[in-house]
C-alpha atoms as one frame of an Amber mdcrd trajectory, in Angstrom:
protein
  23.677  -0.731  -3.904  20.159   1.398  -4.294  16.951   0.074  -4.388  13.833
   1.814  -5.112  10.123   1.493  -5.330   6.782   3.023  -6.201   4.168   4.143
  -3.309   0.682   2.710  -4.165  -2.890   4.456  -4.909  -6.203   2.081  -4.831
  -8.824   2.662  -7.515 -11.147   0.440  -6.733 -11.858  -2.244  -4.214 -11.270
  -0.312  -0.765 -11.932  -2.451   2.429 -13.426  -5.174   0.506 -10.005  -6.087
  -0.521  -9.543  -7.079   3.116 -11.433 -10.303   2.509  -9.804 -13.379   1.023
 -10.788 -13.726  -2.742 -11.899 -10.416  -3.224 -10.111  -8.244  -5.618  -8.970
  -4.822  -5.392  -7.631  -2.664  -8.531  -4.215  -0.930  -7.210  -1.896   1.361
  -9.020   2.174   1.764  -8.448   2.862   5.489  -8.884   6.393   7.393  -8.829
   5.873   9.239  -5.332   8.394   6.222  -3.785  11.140   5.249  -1.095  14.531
   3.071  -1.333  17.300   2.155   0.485  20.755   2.483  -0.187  22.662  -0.603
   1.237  26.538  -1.636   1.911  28.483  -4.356   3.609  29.752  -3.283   7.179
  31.210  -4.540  10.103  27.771  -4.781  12.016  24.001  -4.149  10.858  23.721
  -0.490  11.134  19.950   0.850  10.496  19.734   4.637   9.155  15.760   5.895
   8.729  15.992   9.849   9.088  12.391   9.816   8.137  11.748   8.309  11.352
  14.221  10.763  13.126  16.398   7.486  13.830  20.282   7.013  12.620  22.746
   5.097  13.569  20.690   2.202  15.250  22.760  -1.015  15.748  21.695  -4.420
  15.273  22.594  -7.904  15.287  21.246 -11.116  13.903  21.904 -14.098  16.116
  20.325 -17.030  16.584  17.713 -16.547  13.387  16.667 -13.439  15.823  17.736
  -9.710  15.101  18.138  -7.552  18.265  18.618  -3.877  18.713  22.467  -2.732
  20.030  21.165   0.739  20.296  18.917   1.385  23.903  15.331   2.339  22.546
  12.276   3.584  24.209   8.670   1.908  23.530   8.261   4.952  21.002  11.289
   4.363  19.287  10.516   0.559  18.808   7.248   0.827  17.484   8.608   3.006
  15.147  11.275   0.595  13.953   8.409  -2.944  14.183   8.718  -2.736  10.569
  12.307  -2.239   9.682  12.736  -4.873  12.137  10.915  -7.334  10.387  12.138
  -6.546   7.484  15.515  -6.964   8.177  14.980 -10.266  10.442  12.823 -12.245
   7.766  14.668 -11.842   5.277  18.068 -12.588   7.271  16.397 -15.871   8.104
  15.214 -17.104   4.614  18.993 -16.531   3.705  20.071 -18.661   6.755  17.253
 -21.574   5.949  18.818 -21.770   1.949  22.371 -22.105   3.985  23.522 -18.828
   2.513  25.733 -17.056   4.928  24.608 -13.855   5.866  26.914 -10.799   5.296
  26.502  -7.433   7.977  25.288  -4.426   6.168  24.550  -0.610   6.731  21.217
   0.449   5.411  19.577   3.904   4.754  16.643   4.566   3.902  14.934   7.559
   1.771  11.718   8.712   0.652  10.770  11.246  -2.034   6.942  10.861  -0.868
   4.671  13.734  -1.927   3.978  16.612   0.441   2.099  19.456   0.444   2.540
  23.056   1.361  -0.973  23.787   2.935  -2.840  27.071   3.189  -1.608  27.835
   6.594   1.906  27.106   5.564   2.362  23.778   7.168   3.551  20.729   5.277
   1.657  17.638   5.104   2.532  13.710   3.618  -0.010  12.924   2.030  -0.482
   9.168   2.338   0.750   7.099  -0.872   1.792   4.106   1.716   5.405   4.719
   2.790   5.500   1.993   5.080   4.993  -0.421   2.791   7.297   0.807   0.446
  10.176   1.297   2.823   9.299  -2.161   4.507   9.429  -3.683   0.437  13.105
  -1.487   0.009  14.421  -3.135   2.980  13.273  -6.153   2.131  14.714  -6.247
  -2.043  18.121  -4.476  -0.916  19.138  -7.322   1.333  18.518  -9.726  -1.034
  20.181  -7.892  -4.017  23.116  -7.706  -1.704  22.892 -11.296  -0.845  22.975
 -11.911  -4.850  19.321 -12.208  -5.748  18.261 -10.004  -9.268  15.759  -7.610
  -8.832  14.867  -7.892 -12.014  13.862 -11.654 -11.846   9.915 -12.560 -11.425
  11.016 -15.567  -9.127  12.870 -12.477  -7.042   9.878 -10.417  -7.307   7.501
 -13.139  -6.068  10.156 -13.689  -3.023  10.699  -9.923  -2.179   6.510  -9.877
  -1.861   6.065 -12.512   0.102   9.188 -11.896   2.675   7.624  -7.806   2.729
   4.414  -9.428   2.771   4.622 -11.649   6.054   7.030  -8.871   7.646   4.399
  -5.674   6.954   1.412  -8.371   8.093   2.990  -9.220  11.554   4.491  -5.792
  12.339   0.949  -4.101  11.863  -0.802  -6.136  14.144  -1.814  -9.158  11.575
  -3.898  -6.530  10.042  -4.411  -5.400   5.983  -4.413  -6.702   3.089  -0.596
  -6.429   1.707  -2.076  -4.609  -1.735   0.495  -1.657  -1.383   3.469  -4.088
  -0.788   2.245  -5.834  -3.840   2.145  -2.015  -6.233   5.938  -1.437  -4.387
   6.914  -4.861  -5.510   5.228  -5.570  -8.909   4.737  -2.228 -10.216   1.808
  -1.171 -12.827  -1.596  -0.990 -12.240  -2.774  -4.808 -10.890  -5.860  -6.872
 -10.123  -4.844  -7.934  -6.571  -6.644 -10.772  -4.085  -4.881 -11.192  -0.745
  -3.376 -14.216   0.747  -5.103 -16.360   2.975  -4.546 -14.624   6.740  -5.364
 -17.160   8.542  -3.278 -19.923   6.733  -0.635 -17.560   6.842  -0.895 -17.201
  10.889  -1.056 -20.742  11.518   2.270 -21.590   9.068   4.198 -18.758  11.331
   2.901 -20.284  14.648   3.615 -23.956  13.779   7.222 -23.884  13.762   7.867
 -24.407  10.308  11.394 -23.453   8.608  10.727 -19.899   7.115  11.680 -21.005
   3.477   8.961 -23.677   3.337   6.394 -21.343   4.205   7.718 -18.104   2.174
   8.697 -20.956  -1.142   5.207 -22.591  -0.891   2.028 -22.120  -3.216  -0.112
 -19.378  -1.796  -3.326 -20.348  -2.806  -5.310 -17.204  -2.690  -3.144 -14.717
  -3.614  -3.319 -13.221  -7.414  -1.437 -10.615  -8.506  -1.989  -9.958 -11.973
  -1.096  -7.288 -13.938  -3.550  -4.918 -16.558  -3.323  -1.823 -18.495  -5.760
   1.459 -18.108  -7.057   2.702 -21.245  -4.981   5.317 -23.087  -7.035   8.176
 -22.764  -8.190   7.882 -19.255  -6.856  10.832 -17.136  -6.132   9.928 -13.223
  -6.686  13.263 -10.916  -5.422  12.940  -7.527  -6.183  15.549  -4.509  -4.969
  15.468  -1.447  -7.483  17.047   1.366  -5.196  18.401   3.947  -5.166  15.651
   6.403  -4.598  11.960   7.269  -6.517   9.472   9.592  -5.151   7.066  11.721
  -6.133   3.201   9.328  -5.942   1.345  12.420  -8.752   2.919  14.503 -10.674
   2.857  11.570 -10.118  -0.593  10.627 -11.061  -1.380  14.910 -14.323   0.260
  14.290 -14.963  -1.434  10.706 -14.329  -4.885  12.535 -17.292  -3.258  14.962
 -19.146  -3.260  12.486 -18.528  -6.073  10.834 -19.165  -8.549  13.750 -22.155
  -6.449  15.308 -24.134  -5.875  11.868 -22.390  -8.911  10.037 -25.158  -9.209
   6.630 -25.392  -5.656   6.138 -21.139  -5.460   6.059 -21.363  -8.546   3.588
 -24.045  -6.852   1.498 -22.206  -4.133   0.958 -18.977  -5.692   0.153 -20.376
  -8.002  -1.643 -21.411  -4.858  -4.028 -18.130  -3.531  -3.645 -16.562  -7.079
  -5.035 -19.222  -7.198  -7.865 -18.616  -3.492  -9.002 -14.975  -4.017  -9.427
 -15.194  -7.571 -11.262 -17.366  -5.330 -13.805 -14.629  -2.670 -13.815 -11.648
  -4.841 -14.273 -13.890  -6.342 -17.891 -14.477  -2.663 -18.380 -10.938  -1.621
 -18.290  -8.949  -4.353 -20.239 -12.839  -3.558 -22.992 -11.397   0.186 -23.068
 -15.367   0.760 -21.750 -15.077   4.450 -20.987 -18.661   5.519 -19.874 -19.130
   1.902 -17.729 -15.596   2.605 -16.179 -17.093   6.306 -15.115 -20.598   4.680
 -14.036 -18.973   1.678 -12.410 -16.473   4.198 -10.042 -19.456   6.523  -9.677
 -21.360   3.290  -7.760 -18.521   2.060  -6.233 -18.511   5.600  -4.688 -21.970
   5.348  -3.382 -21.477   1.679  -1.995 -18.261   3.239   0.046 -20.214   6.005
   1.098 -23.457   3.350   2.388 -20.036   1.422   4.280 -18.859   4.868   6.028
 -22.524   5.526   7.340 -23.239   1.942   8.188 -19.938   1.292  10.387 -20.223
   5.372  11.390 -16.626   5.421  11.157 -16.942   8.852   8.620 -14.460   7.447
   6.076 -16.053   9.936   2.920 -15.566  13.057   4.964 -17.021  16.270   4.227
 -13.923  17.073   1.774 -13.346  13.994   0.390 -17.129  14.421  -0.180 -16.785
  17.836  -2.095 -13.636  16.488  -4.009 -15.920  13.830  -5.667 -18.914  16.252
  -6.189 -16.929  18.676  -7.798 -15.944  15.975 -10.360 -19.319  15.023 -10.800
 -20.469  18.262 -11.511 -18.103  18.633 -14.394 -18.961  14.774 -15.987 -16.472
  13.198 -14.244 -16.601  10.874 -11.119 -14.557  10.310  -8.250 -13.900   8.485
  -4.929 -11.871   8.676  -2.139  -8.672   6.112  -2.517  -7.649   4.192   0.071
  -9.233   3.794   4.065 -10.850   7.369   3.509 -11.221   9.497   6.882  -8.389
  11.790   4.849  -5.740  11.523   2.538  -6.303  11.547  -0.712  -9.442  11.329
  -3.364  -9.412  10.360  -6.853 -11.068  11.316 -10.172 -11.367   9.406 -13.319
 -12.254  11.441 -16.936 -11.343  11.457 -20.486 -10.827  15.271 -21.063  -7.968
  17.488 -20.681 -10.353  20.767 -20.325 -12.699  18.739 -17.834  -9.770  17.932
 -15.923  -8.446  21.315 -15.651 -11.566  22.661 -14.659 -11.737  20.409 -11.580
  -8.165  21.245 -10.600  -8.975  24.551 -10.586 -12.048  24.336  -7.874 -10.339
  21.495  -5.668  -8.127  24.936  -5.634 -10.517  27.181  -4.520 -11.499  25.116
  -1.844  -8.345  23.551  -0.663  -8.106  20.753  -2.210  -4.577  20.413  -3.317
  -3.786  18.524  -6.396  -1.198  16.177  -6.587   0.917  15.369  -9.873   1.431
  11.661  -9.921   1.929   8.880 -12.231   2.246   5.209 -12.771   5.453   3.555
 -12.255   5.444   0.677 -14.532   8.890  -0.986 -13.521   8.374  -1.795  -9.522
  11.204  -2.601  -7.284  14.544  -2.030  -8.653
C-alpha cells in the first residue's frame, strides 16, 4: 500500500498561530512525502532520506523499541518515526484490534534547488510533518481504516498531531500536519497544548484522549480567489525553528505586552483576510498581506531573532516595487518568501529579478486532495 501527502506553505498567521485560538491561513501544496507499507515478519523502518534502512523494531507492551543499535544522532533522527509508529500501534491495541508487523519506506519528492555555487538545497515545505502524517495514515490504511473517510482524516491528524507535538519537544502549532492531512488551503486554530499535556501525563487510555472533542482546534477549509497568483522563492538557506522559537519565548516572557500587541495585530490582520478571501477582495487581500508583513517585521526586531532577513527582505521589496506584496512564509530566518498578485506580466517580472539576485523561484501548487 502507498500513501501520500502534500508539504504545507503558511500565508498568513506566522507565530501567532502558536497561541490557542488564534488562526493561521495554511496552504497544502504538491512538493510531498509518502510511505509505501507491507505486512512482514517484524516492523522494519526504511527512511533513506535520513540515511537510515533497515532499522528493526518491535511493539511490545503498548511500547515500540528499536532492534537495530543506534547512536544519540541516529535516535533523534528517528523521535518522529518513532512516534509515529508507536501511537498509532497503541490506538489500534486500545480499540482491541490486533496489530499486524509491517515494513515501511518512506519517500519524499520535496523541492530542491540547484544554487549558484552548484550545491543543492531543500528548501523547507515541512517534511517532517508530512513524513510523520505518511507514517501515521499508512498504518492505519493497513490496519483497514479509509483514507478517504473524514472520521479517518480527523484520526490520522490527531494521532500525527500528538506524535509530531511530543517528538519536537511539546513545541508548534501542528498547522503543517493539519495541510498534510486535510489538504486545500485552511483556516487553522491549534489545539489546546496544555490540555493536551496533561491528558498524556494522566494515564488515560490513548483512544479516549485521541476520540475526544478537542475544543480549540478548527480546521476549516476555504477557497483563494481564482485569479490570485501565489509566487514562491526560495532564498538559498534554512534556519534552525527551534532556536528561533527559544529566543521568541525570550521574548515573549521578558517583553510580554509588546509580544501580545503585536500578535494581537497579527490575529486581527488575518481575521480581516480570511473575510477578504472567501469576499474575492483583491486590493484588501494585497493591503492586508502588505501589513501583516510589517507587523512580522516589528516581531523580528522586537524579539532580535532576525526572522525577515536581508533576502527575505529584498524578495518582498521587489514585489512591492512591481504592485505586488509579499512576506516571508513560515518561521522566517530563511527558507522561503511569498508573493501574492493578480497579473501574469507582474508576476513574471518579479521572477525575473528574484533571478538576478538569487532568489530562486519555486513552481508549486495546491494539493486539494490531502492524505491518500
Amino acid at each position: 500500500m502507498k500513501v501520500t501527502v502534500p508539504s504545507k506553505l503558511m500565508l498568513s498567521g506566522e507565530w501567532s498561530v502558536l497561541e490557542v485560538g488564534v488562526p493561521c491561513i495554511v496552504m497544502a501544496i504538491n512538493q510531498g512525502v509518502g510511505a509505501k507499507i507491507r505486512p512482514y515478519k517484524k516492523i522494519i523502518l526504511n527512511a533513506p532520506d535520513l540515511g537510515l534502512e533497515n532499522i528493526s523494531a518491535e511493539f511490545y507492551g503498548g511500547k515500540l523499541s528499536w532492534k537495530t543499535q543506534l547512536d544519540e544522532k541516529q535516535l533523534e533522527k528517528l523521535s518522529i518515526s518513532k512516534n509515529a509508529i508507536e501511537l498509532p500501534l497503541q490506538y489500534l491495541e486500545s480499540k482491541g484490534k490486533k496489530t499486524k508487523n509491517f515494513q515501511i519506506d518512506t519517500f519524499s519528492s520535496e523541492a530542491t534547488k540547484k544554487l549558484s555555487d552548484g550545491s543543492v538545497a531543500k528548501v523547507g515545505f515541512g517534511s517532517s510533518a508530512a513524513v510523520c502524517v505518511a507514517i501515521v495514515a499508512a498504518i492505519l490504511k493497513m490496519h483497514g481504516f479509509n483514507l478517504k473517510e473524514k472520521k479517518t482524516r480527523d484520526l490520522v491528524f490527531k494521532i500525527a498531531c500528538t506524535a509530531h507535538y511530543l517528538a519536537q519537544g511539546k513545541v508548534g502549532s501542528s498547522f503543517d500536519i493539519a495541510a498534510s492531512t486535510f489538504g486545500g488551503v485552511l483556516v487553522y486554530k491549534r489545539f489546546d497544548p496544555d490540555w493536551l499535556v496533561r491528558e498524556m501525563s494522566s494515564g488515560k487510555n490513548i483512544q479516549n484522549i485521541i476520540d475526544s472533542k478537542w475544543d480549540t482546534l478548527l480546521v476549516e477549509k476555504i477557497n483563494l480567489p481564482k485569479y490570485l497568483i501565489l509566487l514562491v522563492g526560495f532564498v538559498g538557506y534554512s534556519a534552525s525553528t527551534k532556536e528561533l522559537i527559544l529566543k521568541m519565548n525570550t521574548f515573549k516572557t521578558e517583553k510580554k505586552e509588546h509580544y501580545w500587541k503585536i500578535i494581537d495585530s497579527i490575529k486581527t490582520i488575518t481575521e480581516k483576510l480570511i473575510t477578504a478571501i472567501k469576499e474575492s477582495k483583491k486590493q484588501e487581500i494585497m493591503n492586508l498581506l502588505k501589513e501583516n508583513r510589517r507587523q512580522l517585521q516589528e516581531l523580528s526586531k522586537a524579539s532580535q531573532n532576525n526572522l525577515e532577513t536581508r533576502e527575505l527582505a529584498l524578495l518582498a521589496d521587489i514585489a512591492e516595487k512591481n504592485d505586488a506584496t509579499g512576506k516571508f512564509s513560515g518561521a522566517g530566518g530563511g527558507d522561503c518568501g511569498i508573493v501574492v498578485c493578480f497579473d501574469k506580466k507582474t508576476a513574471g517580472k518579479i521572477r525575473q529579478e528574484w533571478e538576478k539576485n538569487n532568489i530562486y523561484p519555486i513552481e508549486i501548487r495546491i494539493s486539494e486532495k490531502g492524505v491518500g
